[in-house]
PyMOL commands that place a pseudoatom at each C-alpha (Angstrom):
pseudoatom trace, name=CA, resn=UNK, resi=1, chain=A, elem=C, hetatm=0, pos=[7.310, 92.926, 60.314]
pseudoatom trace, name=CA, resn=UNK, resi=2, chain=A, elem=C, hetatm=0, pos=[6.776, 89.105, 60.057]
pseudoatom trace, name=CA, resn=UNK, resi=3, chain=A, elem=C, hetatm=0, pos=[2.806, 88.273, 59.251]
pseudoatom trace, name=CA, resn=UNK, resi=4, chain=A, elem=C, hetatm=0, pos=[3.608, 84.910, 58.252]
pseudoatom trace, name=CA, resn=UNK, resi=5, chain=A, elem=C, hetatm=0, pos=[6.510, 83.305, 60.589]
pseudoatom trace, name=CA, resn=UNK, resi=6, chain=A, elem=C, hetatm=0, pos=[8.154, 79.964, 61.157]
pseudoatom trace, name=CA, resn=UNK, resi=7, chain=A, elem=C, hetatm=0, pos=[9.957, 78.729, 64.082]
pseudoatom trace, name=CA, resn=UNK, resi=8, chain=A, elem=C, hetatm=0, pos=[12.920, 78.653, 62.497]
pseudoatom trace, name=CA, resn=UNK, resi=9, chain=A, elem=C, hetatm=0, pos=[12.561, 82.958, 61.370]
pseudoatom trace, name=CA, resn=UNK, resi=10, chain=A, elem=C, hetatm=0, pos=[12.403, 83.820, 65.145]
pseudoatom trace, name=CA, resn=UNK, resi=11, chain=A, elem=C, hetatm=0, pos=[14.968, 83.493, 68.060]
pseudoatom trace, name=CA, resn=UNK, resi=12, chain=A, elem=C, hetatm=0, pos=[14.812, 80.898, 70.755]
pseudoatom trace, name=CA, resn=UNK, resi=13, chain=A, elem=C, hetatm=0, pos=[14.974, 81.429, 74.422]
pseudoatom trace, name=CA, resn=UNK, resi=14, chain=A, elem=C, hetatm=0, pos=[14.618, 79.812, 77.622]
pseudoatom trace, name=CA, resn=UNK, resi=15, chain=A, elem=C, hetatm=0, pos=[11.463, 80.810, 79.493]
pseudoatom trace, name=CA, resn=UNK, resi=16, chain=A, elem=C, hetatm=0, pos=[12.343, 81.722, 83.428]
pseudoatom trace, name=CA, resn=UNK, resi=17, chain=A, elem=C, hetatm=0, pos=[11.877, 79.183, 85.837]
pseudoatom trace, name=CA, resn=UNK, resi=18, chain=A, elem=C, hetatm=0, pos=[11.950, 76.231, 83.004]
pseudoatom trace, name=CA, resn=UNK, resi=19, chain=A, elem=C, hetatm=0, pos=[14.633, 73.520, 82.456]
pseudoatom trace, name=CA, resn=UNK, resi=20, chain=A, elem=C, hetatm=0, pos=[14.820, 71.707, 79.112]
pseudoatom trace, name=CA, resn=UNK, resi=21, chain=A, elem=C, hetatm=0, pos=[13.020, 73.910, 77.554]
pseudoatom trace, name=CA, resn=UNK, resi=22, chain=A, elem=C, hetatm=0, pos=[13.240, 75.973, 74.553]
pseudoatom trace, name=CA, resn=UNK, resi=23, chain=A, elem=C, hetatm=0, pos=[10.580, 78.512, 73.622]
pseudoatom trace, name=CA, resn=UNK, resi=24, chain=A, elem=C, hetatm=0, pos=[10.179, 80.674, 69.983]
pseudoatom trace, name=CA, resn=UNK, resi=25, chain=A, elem=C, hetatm=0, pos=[7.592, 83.717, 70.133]
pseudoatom trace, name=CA, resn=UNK, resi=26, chain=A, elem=C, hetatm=0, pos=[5.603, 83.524, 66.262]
pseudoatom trace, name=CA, resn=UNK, resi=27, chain=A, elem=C, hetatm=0, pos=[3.085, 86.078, 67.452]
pseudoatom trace, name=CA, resn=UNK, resi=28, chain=A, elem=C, hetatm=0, pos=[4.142, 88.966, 69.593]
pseudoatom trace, name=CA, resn=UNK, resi=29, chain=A, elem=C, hetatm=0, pos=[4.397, 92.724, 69.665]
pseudoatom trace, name=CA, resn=UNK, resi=30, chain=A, elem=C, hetatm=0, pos=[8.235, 92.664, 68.962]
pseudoatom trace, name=CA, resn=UNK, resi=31, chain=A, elem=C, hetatm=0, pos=[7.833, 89.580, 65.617]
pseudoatom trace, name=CA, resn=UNK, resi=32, chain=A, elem=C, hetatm=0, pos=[4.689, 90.986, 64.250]
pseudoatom trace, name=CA, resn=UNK, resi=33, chain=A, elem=C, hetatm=0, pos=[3.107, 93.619, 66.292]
pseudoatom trace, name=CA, resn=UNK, resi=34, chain=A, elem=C, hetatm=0, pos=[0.452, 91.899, 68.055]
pseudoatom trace, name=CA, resn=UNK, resi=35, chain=A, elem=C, hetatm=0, pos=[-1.226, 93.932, 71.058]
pseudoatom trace, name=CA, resn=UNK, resi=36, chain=A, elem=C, hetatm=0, pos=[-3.563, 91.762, 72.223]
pseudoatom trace, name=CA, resn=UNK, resi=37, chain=A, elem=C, hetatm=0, pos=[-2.541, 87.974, 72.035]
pseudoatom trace, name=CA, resn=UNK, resi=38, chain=A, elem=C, hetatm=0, pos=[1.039, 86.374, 72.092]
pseudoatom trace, name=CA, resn=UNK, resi=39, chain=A, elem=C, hetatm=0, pos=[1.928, 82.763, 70.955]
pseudoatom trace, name=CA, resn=UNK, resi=40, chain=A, elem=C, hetatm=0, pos=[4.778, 80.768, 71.430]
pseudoatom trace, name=CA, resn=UNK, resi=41, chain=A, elem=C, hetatm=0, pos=[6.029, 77.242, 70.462]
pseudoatom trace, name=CA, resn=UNK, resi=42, chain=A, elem=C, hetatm=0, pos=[7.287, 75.692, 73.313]
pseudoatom trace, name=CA, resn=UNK, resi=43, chain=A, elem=C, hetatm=0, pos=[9.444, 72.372, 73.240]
pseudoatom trace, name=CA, resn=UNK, resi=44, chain=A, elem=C, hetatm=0, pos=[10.468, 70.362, 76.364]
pseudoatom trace, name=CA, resn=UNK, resi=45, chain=A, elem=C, hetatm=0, pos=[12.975, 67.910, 76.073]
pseudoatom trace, name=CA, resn=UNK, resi=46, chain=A, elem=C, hetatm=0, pos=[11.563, 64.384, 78.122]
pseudoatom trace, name=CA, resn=UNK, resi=47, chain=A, elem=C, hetatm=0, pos=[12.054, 65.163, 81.831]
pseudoatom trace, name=CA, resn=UNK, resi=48, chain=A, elem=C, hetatm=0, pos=[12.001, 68.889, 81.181]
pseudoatom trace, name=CA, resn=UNK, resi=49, chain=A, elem=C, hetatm=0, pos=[9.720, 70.756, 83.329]
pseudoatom trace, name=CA, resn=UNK, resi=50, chain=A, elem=C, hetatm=0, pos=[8.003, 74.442, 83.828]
pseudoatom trace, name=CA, resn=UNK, resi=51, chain=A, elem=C, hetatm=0, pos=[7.866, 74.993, 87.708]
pseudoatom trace, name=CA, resn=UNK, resi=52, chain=A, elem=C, hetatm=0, pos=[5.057, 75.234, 89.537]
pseudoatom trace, name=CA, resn=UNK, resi=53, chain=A, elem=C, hetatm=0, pos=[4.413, 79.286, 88.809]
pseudoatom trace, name=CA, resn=UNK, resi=54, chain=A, elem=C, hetatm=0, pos=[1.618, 81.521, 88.003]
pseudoatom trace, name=CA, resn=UNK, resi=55, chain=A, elem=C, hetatm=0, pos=[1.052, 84.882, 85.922]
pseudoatom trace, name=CA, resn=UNK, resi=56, chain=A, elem=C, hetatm=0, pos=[-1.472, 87.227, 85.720]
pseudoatom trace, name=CA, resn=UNK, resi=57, chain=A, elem=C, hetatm=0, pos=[-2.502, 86.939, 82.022]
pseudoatom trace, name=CA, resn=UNK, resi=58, chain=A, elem=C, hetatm=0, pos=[-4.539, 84.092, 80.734]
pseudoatom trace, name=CA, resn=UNK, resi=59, chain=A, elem=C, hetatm=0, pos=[-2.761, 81.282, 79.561]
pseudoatom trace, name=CA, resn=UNK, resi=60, chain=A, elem=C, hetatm=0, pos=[-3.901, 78.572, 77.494]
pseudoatom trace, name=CA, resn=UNK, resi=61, chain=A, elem=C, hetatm=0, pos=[-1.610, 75.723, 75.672]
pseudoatom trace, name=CA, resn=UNK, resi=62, chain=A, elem=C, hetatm=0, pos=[-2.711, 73.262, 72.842]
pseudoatom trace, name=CA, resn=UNK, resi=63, chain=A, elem=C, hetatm=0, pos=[-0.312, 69.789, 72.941]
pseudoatom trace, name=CA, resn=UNK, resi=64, chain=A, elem=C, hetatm=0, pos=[1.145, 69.430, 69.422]
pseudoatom trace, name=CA, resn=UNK, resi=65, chain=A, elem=C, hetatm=0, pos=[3.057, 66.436, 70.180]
pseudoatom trace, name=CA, resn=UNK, resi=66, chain=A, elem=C, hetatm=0, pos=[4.770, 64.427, 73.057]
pseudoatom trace, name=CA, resn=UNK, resi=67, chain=A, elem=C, hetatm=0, pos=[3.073, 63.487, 76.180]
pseudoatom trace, name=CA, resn=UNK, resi=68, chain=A, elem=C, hetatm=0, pos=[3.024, 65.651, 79.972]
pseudoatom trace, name=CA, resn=UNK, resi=69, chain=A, elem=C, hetatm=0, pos=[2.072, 65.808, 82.955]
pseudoatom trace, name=CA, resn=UNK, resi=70, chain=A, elem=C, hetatm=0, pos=[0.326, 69.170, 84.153]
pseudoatom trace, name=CA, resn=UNK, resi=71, chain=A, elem=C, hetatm=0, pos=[-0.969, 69.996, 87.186]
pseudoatom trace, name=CA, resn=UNK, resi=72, chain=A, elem=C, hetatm=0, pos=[-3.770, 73.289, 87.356]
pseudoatom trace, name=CA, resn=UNK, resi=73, chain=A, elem=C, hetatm=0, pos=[-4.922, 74.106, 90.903]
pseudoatom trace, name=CA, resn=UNK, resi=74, chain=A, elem=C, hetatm=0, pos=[-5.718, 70.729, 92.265]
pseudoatom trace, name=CA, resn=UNK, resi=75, chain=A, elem=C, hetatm=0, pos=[-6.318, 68.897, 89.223]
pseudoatom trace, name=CA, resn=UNK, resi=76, chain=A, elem=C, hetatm=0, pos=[-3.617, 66.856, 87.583]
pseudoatom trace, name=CA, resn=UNK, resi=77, chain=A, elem=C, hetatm=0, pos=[-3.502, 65.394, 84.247]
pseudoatom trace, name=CA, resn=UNK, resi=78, chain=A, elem=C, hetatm=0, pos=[-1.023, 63.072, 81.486]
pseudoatom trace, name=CA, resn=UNK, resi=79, chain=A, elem=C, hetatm=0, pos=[-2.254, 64.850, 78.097]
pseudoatom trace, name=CA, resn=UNK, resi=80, chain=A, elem=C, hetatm=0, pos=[-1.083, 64.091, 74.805]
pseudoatom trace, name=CA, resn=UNK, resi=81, chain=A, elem=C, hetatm=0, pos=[-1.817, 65.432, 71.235]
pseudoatom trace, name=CA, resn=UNK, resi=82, chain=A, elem=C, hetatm=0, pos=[-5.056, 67.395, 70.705]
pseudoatom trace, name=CA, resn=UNK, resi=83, chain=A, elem=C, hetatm=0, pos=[-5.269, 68.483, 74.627]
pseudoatom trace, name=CA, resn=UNK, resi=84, chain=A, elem=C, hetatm=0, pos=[-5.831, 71.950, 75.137]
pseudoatom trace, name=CA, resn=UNK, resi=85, chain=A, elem=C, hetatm=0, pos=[-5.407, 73.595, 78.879]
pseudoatom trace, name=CA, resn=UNK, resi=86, chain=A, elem=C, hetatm=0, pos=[-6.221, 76.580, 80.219]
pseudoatom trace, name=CA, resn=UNK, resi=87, chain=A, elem=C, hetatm=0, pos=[-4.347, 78.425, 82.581]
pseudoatom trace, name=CA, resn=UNK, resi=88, chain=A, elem=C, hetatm=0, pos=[-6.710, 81.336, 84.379]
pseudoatom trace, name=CA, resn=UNK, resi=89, chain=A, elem=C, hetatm=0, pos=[-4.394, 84.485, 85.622]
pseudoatom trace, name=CA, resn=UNK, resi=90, chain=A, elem=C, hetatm=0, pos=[-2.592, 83.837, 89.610]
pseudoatom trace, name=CA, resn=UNK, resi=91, chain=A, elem=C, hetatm=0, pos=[-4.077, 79.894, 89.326]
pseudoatom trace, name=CA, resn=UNK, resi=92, chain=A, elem=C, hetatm=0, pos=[-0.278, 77.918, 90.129]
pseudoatom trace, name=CA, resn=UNK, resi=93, chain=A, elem=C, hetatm=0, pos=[0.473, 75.226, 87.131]
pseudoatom trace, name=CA, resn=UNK, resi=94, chain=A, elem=C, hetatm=0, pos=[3.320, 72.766, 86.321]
pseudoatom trace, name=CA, resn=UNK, resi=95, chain=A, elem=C, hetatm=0, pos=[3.999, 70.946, 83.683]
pseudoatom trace, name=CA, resn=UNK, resi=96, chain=A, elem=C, hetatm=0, pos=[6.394, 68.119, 82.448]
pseudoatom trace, name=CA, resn=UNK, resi=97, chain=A, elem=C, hetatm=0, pos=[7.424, 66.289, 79.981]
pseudoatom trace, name=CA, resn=UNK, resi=98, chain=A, elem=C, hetatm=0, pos=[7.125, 62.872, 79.923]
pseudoatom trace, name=CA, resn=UNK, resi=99, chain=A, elem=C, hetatm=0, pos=[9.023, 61.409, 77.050]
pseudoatom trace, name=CA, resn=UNK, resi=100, chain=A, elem=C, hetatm=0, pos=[9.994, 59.357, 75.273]
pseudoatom trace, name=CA, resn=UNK, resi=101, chain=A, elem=C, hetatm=0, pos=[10.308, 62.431, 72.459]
pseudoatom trace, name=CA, resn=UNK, resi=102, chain=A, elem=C, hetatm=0, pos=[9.576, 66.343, 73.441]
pseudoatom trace, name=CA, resn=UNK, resi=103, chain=A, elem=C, hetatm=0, pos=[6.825, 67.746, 74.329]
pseudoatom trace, name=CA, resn=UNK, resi=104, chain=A, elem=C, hetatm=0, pos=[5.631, 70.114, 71.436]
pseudoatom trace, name=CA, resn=UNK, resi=105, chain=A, elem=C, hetatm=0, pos=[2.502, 73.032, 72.420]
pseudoatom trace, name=CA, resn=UNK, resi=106, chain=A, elem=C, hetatm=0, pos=[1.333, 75.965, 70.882]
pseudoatom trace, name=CA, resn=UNK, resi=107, chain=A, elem=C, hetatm=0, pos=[1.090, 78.709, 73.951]
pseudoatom trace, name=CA, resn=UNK, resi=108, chain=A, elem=C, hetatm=0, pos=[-1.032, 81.349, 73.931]
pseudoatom trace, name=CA, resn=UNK, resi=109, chain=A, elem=C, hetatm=0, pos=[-1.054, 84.659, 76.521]
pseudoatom trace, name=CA, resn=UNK, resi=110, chain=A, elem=C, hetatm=0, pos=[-3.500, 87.091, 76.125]
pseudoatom trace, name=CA, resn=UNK, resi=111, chain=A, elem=C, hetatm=0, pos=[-2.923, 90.225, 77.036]
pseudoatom trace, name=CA, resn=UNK, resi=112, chain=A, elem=C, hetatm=0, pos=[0.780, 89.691, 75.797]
pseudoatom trace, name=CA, resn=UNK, resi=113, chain=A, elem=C, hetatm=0, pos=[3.282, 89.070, 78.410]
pseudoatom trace, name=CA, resn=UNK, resi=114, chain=A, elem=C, hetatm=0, pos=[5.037, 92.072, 76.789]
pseudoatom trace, name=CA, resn=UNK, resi=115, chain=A, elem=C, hetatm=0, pos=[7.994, 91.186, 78.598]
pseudoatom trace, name=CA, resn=UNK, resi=116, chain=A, elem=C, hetatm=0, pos=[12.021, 90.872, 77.167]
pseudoatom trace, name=CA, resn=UNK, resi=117, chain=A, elem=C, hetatm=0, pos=[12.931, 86.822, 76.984]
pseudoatom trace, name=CA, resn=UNK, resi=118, chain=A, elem=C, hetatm=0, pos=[14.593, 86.590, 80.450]
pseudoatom trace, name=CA, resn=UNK, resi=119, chain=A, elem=C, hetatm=0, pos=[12.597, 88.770, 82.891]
pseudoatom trace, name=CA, resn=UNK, resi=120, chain=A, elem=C, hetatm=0, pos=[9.086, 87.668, 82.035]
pseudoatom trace, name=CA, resn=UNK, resi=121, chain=A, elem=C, hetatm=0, pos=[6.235, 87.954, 84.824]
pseudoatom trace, name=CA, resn=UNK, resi=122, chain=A, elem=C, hetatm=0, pos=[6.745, 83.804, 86.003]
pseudoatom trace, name=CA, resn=UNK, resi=123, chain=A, elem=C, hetatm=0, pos=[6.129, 83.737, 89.818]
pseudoatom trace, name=CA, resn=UNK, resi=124, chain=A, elem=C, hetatm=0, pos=[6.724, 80.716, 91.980]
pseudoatom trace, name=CA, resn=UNK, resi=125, chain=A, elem=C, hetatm=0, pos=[4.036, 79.421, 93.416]
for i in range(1, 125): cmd.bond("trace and resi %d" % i, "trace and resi %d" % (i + 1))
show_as sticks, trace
zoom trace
């Protein structure tokens, strides 16, 4: 079990319903056994974006670097470094990336979306 864990010590994948992006779980039942909270580095390539979708966990993601464009319910936002959003569980969000580099965020699910890298809970919305 990883306690301490770099992007680069844990696999990538590409989260359903996603293009140009490439997520890397550092907190999670299967890196580190975490129950109760999962966190994931997510980078979007410019022009990359998460569909519209919801879930029904709680959802919250901290903008490391890069600029987007997300949308939460009816509100709709360009963030850049130091944002934080929250996602509340079945509220439909989208987000982009707007270049000119990736979009870097720290995203955090709690409970755990306890799910295997390609059949995660993402619904359209």
């Amino acid at each position: 079990m990883k306690y301490i864990v770099r992007p680069e010590d844990v696999p990538a994948y590409a989260p359903p319903l996603h293009a140009g992006t490439v997520n890397r779980r550092l907190v999670g039942k299967d890196v580190n056994g975490s129950t109760r909270v999962e966190v994931v580095l997510g980078t979007v390539e410019p022009g990359g974006v998460a569909e519209r979708h919801t879930h029904e966990v709680e959802q919250a993601m901290y903008v490391v670097e890069g600029r987007a464009l997300v949308e939460v319910g009816d509100d709709k936002r360009e963030v850049g470094p130091g944002t934080a959003c929250f996602f509340p569980p079945g509220m439909p969000h989208r987000v982009e990336s707007l270049g000119p580099g990736p979009l870097k965020a720290l995203v955090i699910y709690a409970p755990p979306l306890e799910r295997s890298t390609t059949a995660q809970p993402f619904k359209p919305a």
